[in-house]
N, C-alpha and C positions, 0 to 999 in steps of 0.2 A: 801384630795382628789385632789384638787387644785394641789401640789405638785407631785402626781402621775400622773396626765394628761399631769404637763409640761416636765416632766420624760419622759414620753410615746412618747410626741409631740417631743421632741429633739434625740430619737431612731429612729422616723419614719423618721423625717429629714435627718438624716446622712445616714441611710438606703439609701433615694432616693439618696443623693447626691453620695454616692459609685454608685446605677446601673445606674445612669447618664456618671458617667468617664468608668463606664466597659460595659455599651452598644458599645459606638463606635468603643472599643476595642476590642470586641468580631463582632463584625458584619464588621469587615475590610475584605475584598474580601482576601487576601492572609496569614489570620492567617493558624492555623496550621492545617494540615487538607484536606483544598481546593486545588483546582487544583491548584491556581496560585502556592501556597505553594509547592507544589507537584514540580510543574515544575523549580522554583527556585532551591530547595532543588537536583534536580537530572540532573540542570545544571553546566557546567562549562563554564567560558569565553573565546573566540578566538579572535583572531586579524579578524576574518570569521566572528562575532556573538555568542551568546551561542550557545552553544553543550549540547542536550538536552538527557534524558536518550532513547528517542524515536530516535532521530536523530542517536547515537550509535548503535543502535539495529539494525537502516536500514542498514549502512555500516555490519554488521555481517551476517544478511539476504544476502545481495545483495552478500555475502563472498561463503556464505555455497551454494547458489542456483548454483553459477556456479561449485565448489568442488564436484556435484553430479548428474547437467544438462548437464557438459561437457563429460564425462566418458558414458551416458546415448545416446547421441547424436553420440557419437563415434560407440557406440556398434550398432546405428541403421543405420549409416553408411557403418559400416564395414557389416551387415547381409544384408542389403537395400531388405527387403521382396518386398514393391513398391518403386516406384517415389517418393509418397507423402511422405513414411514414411522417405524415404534417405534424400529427402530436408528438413524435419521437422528438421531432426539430424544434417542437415550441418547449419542450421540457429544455433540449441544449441550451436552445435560448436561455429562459430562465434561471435555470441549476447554476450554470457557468457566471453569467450577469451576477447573481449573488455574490456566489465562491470568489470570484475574481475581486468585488467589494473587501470580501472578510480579508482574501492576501494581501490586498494591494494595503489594508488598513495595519493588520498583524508585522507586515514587512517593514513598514513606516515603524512600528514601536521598536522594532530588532535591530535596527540600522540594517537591514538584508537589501541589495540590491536586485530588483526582480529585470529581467529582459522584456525588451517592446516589440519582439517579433516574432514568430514562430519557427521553429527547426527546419531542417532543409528537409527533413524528412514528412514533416509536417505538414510542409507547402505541399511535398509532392502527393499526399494523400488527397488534400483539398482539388489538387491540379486533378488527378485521375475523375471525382467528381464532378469535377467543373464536364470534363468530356465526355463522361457515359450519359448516356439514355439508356425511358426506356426500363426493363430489366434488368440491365446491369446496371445502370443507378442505382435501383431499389437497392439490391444486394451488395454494391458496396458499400452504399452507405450502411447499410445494417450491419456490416462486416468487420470494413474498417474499425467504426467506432465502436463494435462490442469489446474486439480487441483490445482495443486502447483501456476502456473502459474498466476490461479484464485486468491486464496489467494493472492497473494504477491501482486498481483494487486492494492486492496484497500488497503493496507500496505505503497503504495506509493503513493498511492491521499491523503492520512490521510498527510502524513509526509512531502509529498511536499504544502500542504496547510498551514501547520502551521510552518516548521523549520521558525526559525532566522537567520542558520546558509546557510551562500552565498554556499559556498562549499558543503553541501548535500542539498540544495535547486538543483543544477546543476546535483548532480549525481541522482538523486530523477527524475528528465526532464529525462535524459537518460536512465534509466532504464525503465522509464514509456514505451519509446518508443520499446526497446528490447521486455520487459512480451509483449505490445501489438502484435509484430511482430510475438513473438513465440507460442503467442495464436491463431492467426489468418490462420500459418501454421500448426499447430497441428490440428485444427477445417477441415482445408482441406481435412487430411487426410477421411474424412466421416467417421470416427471411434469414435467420441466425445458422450457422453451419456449424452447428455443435461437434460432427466430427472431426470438423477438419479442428476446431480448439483442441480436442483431446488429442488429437493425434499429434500437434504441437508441441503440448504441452508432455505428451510422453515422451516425445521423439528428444527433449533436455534433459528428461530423469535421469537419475543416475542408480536411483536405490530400486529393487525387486519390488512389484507390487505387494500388497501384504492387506491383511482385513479379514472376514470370516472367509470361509469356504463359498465356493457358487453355489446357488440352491440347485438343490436333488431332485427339483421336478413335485415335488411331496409337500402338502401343508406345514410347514415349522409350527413349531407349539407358539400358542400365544404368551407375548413376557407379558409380567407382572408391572401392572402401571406402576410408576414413580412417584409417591405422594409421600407425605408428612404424616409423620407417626402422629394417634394421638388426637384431640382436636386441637385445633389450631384456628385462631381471626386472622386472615390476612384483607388488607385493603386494596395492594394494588394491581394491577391485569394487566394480561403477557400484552407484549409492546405490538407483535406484529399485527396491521389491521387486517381490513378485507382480502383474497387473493389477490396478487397481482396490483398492489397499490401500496406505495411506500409513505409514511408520515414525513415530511421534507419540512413541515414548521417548526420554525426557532426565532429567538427572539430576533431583532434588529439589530447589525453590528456596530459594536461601542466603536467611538471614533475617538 
């Protein structure tokens, strides 16, 4: 019996001592598996930082959105049913002509291969355009591309928050700036169908709404502005300009 115990006792031993050396090893933030792992695995190194598989993906976005918003922009130029809708089209023009410069330059330094055509999905937005008149023109073209526009939007908060890499950290800023511009003229045209976005975009949620209560109908007390204790010299002034008008200047992309 004795001998069976110390038998028992010298298994259980070794037992603990193995999941003592294979806890720490197993519970490492970047085994295999976990995000870090993830992000390692589908990075590569630059003289820029890594190059992440996310970071990749935005130079191809930022590739394809101009390959299908210039063409788009052109045709609501060339139709110009209003004002709103011509200027919406001569900003695609533009915004995109740049953007496309800065990827097509940024891609060159990354070894990244960009595509020369646009998605099938893509075309068939373009296609639906090409065939409406009219009213429904207006409105898809305001639609289509606000969407778009929407999407890629948090595409580039995601990517400009976390890249490593200098170089789409930069074009990540610019682009931010462009979707804001061409969101902002599209929304002009008064053709934007705000409900049907929200109801989209709840219609994927998954979490409970959340935020203060609905107002009660009744004045809320006034908050307390937010200022600097104290006096203080500050020199420089809030970025955003006039309503409804976005600062889109930057320098010239380094080639």
């Amino acid at each position: 019996m004795r001998r069976v115990n110390g038998t028992t006792l010298i298994i259980a031993a070794l037992v603990a001592t193995l999941g003592a050396l294979a806890f720490p090893m197993w519970s490492y933030a970047d085994r295999s598996g976990t995000g870090p792992a993830n992000l390692a695995a589908g990075s590569v190194p630059t003289q820029w930082g890594p190059l992440s598989a996310a970071d990749r993906d935005l130079l191809v976005k930022v590739r394809l959105a101009g390959l299908w918003e210039i063409p788009a922009g052109q045709q609501a130029v060339e139709r110009a049913p209003t004002k709103a809708i011509k200027e919406a089209g001569d900003h695609l023009i533009v915004g995109h002509t740049d953007l496309d410069q800065r990827a097509r330059i940024t891609a060159a330094k990354l070894g990244v291969e960009l595509p020369n055509q646009a998605t099938e999905q893509q075309q068939g937005w373009l296609k639906e355009l090409t065939e409406a008149s009219g009213e429904t023109y207006q409105r898809k073209f305001a639609n289509l591309l606000r969407v778009a526009h929407g999407k890629v939007f948090s595409v580039l908060a995601q990517v400009r928050d976390s890249t490593r890499n200098s170089l789409i950290r930069q074009l990540a800023t610019d682009a931010n700036q462009t979707v804001l511009d061409h969101i902002t003229m599209l929304e002009a045209t008064g053709l934007v169908d705000f409900d049907g976005i929200a109801n989209d975009a709840a219609s994927k949620a998954t979490a409970s709404p959340s935020g203060p209560p609905p107002p009660s109908g009744g004045t809320p007390p006034e908050p307390v502005p937010a200022r600097p204790s104290g006096d203080i010299s500050t020199t420089s002034r809030p970025s955003p300009g006039p309503p409804g008008q976005i600062n889109t200047g930057r320098p010239e992309p380094q080639m």
